[in-house]
C-alpha positions as CSV (number, residue, x, y, z in Angstrom):
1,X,-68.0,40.6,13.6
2,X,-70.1,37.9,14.0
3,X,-72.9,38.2,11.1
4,X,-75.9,37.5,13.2
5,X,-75.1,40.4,15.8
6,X,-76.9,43.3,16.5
7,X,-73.5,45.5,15.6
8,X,-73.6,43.6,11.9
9,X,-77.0,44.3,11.4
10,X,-76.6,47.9,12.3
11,X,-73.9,48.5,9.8
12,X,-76.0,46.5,7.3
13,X,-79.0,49.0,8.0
14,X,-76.8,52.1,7.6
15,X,-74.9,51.3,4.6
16,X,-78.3,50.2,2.8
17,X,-79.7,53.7,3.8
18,X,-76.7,55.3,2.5
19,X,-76.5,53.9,-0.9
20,X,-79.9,54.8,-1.5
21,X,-79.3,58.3,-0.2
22,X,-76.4,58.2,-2.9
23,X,-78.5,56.4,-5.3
24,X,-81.0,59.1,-4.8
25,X,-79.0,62.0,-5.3
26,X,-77.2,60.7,-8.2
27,X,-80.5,59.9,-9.9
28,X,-81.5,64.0,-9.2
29,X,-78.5,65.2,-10.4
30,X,-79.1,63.1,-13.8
31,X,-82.3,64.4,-14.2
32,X,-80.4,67.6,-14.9
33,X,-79.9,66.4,-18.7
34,X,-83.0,64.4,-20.5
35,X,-80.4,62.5,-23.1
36,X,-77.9,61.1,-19.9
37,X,-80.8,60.0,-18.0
38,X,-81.8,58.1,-21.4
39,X,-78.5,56.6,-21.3
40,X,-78.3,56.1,-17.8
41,X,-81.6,53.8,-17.1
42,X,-80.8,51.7,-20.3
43,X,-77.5,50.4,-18.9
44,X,-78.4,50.6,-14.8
45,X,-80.9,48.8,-12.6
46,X,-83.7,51.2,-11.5
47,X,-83.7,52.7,-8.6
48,X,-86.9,50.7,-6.9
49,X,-85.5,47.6,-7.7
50,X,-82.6,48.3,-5.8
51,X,-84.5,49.7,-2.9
52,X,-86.6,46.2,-3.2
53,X,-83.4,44.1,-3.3
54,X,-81.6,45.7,-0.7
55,X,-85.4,45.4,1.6
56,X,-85.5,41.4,1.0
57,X,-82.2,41.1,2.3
58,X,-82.8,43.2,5.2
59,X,-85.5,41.2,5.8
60,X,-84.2,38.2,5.8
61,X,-80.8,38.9,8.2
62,X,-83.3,40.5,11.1
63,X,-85.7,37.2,10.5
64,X,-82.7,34.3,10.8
65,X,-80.8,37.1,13.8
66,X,-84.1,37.2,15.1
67,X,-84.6,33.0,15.6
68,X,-80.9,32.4,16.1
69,X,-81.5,34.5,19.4
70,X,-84.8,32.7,20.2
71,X,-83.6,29.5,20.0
72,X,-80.5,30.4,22.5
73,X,-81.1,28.7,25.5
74,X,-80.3,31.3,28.3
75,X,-77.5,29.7,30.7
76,X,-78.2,28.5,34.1
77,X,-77.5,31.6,36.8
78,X,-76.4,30.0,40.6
79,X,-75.6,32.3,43.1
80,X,-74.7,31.3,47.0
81,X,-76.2,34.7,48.9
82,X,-75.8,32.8,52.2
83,X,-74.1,32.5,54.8
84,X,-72.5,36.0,54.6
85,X,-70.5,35.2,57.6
86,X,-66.4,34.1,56.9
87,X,-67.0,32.6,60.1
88,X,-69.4,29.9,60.8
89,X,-71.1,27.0,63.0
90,X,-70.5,23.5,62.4
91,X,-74.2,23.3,60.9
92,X,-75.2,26.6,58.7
93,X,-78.1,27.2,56.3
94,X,-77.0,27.9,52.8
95,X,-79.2,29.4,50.8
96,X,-79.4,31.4,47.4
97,X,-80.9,32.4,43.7
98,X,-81.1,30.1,40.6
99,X,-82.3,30.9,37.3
100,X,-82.6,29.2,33.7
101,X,-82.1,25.5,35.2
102,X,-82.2,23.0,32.1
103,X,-84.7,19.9,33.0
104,X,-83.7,17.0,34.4
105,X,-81.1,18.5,36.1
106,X,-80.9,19.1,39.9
107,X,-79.1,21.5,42.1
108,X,-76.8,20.1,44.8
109,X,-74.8,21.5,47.7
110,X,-71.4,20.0,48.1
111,X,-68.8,20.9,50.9
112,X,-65.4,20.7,49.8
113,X,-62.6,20.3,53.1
114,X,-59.1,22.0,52.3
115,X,-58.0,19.9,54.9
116,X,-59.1,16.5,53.2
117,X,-58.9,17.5,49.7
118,X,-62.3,15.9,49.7
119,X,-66.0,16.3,48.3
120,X,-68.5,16.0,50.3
121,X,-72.4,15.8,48.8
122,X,-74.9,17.4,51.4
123,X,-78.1,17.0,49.5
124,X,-79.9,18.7,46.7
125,X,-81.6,21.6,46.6
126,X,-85.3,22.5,45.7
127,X,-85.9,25.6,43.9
128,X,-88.8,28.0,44.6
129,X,-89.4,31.3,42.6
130,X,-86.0,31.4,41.6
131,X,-84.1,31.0,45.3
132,X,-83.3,28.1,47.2
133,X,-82.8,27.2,51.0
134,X,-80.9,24.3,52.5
135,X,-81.0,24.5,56.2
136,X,-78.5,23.3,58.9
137,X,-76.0,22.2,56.5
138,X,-73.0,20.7,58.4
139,X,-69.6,21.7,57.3
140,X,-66.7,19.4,58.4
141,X,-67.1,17.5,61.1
142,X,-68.1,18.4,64.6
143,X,-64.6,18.7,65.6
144,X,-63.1,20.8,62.8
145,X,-62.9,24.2,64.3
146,X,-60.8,26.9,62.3
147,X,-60.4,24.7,59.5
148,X,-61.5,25.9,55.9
149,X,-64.2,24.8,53.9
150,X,-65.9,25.4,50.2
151,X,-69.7,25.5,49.8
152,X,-70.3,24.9,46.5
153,X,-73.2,25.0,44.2
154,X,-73.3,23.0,41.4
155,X,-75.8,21.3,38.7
156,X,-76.0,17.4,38.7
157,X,-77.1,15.7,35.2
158,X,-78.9,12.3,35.7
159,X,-75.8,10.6,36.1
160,X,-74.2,12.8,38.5
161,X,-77.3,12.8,40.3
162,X,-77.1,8.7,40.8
163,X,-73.6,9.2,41.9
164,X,-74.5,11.9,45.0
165,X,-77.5,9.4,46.1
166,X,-74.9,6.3,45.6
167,X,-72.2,8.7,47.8
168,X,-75.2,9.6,50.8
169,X,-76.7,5.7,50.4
170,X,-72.9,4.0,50.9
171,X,-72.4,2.4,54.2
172,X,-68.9,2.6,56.1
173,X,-66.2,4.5,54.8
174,X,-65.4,3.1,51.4
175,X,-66.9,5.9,49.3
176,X,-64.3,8.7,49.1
177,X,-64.9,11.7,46.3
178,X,-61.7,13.8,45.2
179,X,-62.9,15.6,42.3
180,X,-66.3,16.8,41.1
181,X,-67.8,13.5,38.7
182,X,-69.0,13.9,35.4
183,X,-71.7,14.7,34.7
184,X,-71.9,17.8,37.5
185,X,-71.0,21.9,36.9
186,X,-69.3,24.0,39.5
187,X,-71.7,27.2,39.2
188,X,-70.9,29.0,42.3
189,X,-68.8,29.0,45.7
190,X,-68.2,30.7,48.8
191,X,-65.0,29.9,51.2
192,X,-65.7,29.5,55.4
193,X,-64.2,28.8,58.2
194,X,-65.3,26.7,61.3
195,X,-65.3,29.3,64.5
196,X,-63.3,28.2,67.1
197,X,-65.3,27.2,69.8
198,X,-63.7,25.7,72.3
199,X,-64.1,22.7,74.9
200,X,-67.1,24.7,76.6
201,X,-68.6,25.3,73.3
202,X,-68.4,22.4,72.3
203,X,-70.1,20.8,75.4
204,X,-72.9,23.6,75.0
């Protein structure tokens, strides 16, 4: 049990209480006969400086319990709420909740193509009251109809940040991403695939 939990501090509580109580009623029953009592407190610790002892401690477990949980950092909380749709447009907005974001980081929307095997950085996201909103998103290319796709959420550090912007600034086809880059967390994801729409759709 780990000794800075609530759990360990509960049993710590209880068994204090109850060897007091014992304490206590051991100390009334020895009050029963003057010459054992005499006896008694020469060779055992009284009873209030037991009760003091066992109150420092106490004290002291809630206070360091108490700042190991305040200097926790809470954990960053990314949620993808939309599309809801399995089935989508090429372009889509892609929105959702974030919480607890560390500084200096940045949120990002990547598409990820099953076909490809590829990463593909959209752009980052800016966060408002906790939700965020990235409109008309495209997934695959214009072309890719019923193929599957990832959206993915994920926090960028400063130097996965400069990576993304290298990524959207290259020119040409030379920069090719396989794998997520240091640097960047994978906090949520939802799988879609393109609708099917056709030579008149697609002319639409």
């Amino acid at each position: 049990m780990d000794i800075g939990s609530i759990g360990f501090l509960t049993v710590l509580v209880i068994g204090s209480l109850f060897c007091i109580l014992m304490k206590v009623i051991k100390t009334n029953r020895d009050r029963r006969g003057a010459i054992i009592k005499a006896i008694k407190c020469k060779k055992k610790t009284p009873l209030f400086i037991e009760v003091t002892i066992i109150i420092v401690v106490l004290s002291l477990f809630v206070t360091s319990s108490g700042c190991a949980i305040l200097g926790q950092t809470p954990k960053p909380d990314i949620k993808i709420i939309q599309p809801t749709e399995k089935k989508i447009d090429w372009k889509v907005d892609v929105g959702g909740t974030a919480e607890n974001i560390p500084s200096g980081y940045e949120l990002w929307v990547l598409v990820y193509s099953e076909g490809t095997k590829q990463y593909y950085p959209i752009t980052k996201a800016v966060i408002k009251h906790g939700q965020w909103r990235v409109t008309q998103v495209p997934v695959g290319t214009e072309d890719d109809d019923e193929k599957e796709f990832d959206i993915i959420a994920v926090l960028a550090d400063k130097e996965g940040q400069d990576i993304f912007n290298d990524y959207l600034n290259a020119t040409g086809d030379t920069e090719v991403m396989y794998i997520i880059p240091d640097g960047v967390k994978k906090y949520d994801k939802i799988t879609v695939t393109r609708k099917d729409v056709g030579m008149f759709g697609s002319l639409l």
